[in-house]
N, C-alpha and C positions, 0 to 999 in steps of 0.2 A: 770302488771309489765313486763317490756320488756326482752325477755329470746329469747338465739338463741337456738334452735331445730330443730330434725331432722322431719321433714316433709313431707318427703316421705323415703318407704326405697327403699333400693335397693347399690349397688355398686355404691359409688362417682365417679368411676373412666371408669363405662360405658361406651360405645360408644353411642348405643342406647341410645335414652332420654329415651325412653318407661321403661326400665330397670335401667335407673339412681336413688340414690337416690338423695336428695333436701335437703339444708341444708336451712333455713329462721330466719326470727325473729317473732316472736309472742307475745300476749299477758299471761302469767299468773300468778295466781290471787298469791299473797303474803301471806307466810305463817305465822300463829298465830303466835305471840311474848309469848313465853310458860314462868313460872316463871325459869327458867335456862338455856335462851337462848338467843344467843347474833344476834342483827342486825345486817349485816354489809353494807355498801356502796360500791359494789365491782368498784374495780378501772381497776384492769385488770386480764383478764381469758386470760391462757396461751393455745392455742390448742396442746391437744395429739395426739401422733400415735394412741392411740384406737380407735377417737370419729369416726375415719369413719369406726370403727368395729362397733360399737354403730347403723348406719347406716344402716348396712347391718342386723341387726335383732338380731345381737350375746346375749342380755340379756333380748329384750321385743321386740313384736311386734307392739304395739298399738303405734301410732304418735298423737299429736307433742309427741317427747320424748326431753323433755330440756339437754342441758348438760353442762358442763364447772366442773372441780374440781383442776385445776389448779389457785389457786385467791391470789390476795391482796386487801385491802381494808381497811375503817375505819370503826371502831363502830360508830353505829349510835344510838342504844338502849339496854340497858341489860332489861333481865327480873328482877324481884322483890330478886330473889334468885342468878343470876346468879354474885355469891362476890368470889367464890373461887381462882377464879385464879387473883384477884386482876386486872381487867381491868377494861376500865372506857372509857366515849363516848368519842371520838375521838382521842385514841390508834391505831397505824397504825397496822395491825394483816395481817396473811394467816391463813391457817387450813387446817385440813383432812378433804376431804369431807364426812369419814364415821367413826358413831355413834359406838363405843364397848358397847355394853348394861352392859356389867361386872356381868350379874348373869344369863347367861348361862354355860351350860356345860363346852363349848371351850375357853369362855373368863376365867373363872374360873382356868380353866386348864392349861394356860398359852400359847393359840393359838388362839389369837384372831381377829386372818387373817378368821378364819372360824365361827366366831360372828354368830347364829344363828338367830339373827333382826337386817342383816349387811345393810337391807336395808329403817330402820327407819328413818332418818336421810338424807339419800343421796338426797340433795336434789341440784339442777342444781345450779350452781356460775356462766355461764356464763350466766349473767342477771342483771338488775339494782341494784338488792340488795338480799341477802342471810338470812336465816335466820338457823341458825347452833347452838348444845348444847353448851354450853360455857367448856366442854373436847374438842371439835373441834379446838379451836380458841387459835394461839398464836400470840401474841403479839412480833412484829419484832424488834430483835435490833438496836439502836441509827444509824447504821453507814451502812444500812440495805434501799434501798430505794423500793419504792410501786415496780417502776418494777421488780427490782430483786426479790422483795419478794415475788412476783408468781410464782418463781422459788422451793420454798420450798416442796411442793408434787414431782416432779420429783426430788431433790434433797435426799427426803426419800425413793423414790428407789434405788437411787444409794447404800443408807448406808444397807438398807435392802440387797439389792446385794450381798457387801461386806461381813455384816454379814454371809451368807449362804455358801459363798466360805472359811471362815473359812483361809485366809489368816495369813500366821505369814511373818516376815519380811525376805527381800530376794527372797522371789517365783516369781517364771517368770511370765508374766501375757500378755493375749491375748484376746485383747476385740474384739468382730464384729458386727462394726456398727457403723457411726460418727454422728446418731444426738443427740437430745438433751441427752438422758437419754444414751448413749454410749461415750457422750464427758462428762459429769455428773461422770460416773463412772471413767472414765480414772482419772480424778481429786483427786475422791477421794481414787482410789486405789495408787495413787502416792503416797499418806497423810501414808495409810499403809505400805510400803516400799518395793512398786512391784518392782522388776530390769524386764531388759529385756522387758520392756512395751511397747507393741504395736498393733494397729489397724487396723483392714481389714475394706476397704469402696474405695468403686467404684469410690466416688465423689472427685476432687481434692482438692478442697476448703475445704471440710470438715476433711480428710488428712491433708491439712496445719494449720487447724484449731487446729487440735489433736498434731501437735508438737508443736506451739505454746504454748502449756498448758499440756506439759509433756510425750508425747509420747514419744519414744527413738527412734523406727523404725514406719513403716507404710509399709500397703502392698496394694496393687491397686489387685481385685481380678480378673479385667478383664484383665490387660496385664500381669501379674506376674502368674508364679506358685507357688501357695500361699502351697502349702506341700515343697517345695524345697527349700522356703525361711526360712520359720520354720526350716527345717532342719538344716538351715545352722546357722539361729542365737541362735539355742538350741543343736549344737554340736549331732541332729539327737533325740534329745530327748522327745519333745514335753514342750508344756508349762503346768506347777503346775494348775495355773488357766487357766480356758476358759472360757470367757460370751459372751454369745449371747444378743444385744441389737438391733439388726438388724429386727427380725421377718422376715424373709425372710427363705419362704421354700425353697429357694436355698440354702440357704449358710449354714442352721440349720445341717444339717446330716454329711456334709464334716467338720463340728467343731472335733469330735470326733477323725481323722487321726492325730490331730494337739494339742491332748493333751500326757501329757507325762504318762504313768504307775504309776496308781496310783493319778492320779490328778483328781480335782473337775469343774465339766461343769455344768454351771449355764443358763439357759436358762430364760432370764430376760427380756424378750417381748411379745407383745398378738400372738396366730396365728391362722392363719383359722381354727375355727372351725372342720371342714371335714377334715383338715390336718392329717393323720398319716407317720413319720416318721419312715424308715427302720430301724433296729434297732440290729443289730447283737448282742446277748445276748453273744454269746462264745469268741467273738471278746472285745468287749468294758465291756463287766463286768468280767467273767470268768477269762480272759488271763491277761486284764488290770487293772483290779480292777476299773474302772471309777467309779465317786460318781457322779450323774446323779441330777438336780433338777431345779425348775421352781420355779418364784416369782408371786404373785397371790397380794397382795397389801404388805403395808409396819405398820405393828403392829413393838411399843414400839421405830420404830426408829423417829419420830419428832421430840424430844427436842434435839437429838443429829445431824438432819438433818440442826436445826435452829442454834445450834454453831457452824456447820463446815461451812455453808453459805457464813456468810461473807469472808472465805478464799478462796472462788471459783471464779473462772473467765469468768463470765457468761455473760458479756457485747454484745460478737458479737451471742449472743443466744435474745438478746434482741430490735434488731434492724428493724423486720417488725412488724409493728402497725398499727389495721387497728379500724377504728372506730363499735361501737356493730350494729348499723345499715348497715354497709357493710360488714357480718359478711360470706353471699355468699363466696363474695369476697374474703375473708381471709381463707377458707376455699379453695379456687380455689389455690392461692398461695401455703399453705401447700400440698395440692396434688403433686404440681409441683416440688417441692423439690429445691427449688430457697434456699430458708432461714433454715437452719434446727430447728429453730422453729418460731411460727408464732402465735401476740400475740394481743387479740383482747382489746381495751380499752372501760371497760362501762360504766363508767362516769368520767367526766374531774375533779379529786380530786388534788386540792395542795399539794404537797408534800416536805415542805423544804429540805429533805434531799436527793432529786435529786439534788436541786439546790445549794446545799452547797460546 
């Protein structure tokens, strides 16, 4: 079965080849159709900001490492038992790409972000076809088409996001970062009733992107002084929320100047490994009371990622497509930061309701 993987590691982003990693397509073998688990046909695997952490050795070192968990697709097979969620071969679906076992400690407990067999289940979607428990797999609504529907794992961050920042309605709100899972949240912190909504990101196009779909302000971090502008559109206050969608250990630490007393700063992207961030304990927790925290995957938010969905506006997130065979390739684009996402298609599936 044809799967893209990382096939050398190293930094995508290299000079040196020697030290590059190697993004390829490979052959592997298809996993058993288990009695509660569903086939699927993948249609399109979205690439993440992670996969080129993935790369660089962040969760294994042995290659090929397959990946893709950004998907849509169609059933293609249930197992003998898999009836409960009512799907049936050729229901257009996405899914999480990871299994909560539900009788550990942590699922049990009601934190199922920290699943102790979180990695039974994980198995690569960027690939000709999935094989996933039938918890994994939902079935997309009518009005819902395949492309967008591999929009729904970064969509469950956004709500996961949200959740954590613990927003009530009216808080000022300051995201940084305009791609996918930074224009994601914008969306749907608008839904919550952010005022003062606005976005720090280098790139212009991604800025005009975030007004388009609800931004109020925007800050450019390289020509602007992005504390003076805070200042000025928070009356010197700082914003309620802060999230970090950027993953940029430039930009992570100077978030903190830019919240207000007493607000909640969500740091909601992967980062280097080796990364330790400055951290003034007397300053941002003592003085200010900051509520400090990070998003790690996204438990209990899908069925709510899949109703907010079709209210998102995800079209210009959907416009580079690159074939599973030119998957280098698409891989090279996403580095460059041309498209802020970048969406690989692994087999050519009809979908009426693109064409409707």
């Amino acid at each position: 079965m044809r799967t893209v993987a990382v096939t050398k590691l190293g930094n995508l982003r290299a000079t040196d080849e020697s030290e590059r990693g190697a993004i390829g397509v490979v052959d592997f073998p298809e996993h058993e159709l288990g009695p509660e688990d569903v086939r699927i046909k993948v249609a399109y695997a979205a690439i993440c900001g992670s996969d080129p952490h993935v790369a660089e050795g962040y969760f294994r070192t042995e290659v090929p490492i397959g990946l893709g968990h950004e998907i849509s697709g169609v059933v293609e097979a249930l197992g003998e038992r898999a009836q409960r969620n009512g799907l049936a071969v050729g229901d257009r679906v996405a899914g999480n790409f990871i299994r909560f076992c539900g009788t550990c400690r942590a699922c049990q407990a009601g934190t199922q972000q920290f699943c102790e067999f979180i990695q039974d289940y994980n198995r690569p979607g960027m690939a000709q076809r999935v094989t996933w428990h039938e918890s994994q797999v939902y079935r997309l609504p009518d009005d819902v088409s395949l492309l967008k529907g591999c929009l729904l794992e970064p969509t469950s961050v956004a709500v996961r996001i949200a959740d954590k920042t613990g927003i009530k309605v009216g808080d000022t709100v300051l995201v940084c970062g305009g791609g996918p899972i930074g224009q994601l949240v914008l969306q749907v912190m608008k839904r919550y009733g952010a005022t003062s909504l606005t976005m720090i990101e280098p790139i212009a196009e991604r800025r005009d992107l975030a007004l388009r779909h609800g931004a109020q302000h925007v800050i450019d971090p390289i020509a602007q002084d992005q504390q003076a502008v805070v200042d000025d559109l928070t009356h010197g206050r700082g914003f309620d929320v802060v999230i970090d969608a950027s993953g940029s250990t430039r930009a992570v630490a100077g978030l903190l100047d830019l919240a207000a007393k007493g607000a909640t700063v969500i740091y909601g992207a992967m980062y280097p490994a080796t990364y330790q961030m400055p951290l003034n304990l007397s300053d941002y927790l003592y003085l200010k009371e900051l509520t400090l925290s990070g998003v790690f995957i996204s438990p209990y938010a899908f069925p709510r990622a899949l109703a907010v969905l079709p209210h998102l506006h995800v079209d210009e997130l959907t416009t580079a497509i690159f074939d599973l065979e030119d998957a280098a390739n698409a891989f090279r684009m996403h580095l460059s930061g041309t498209h802020p996402k970048v969406i690989i298609r692994c087999n050519d599936v009809p979908d009426p309701v693109a064409s409707s």
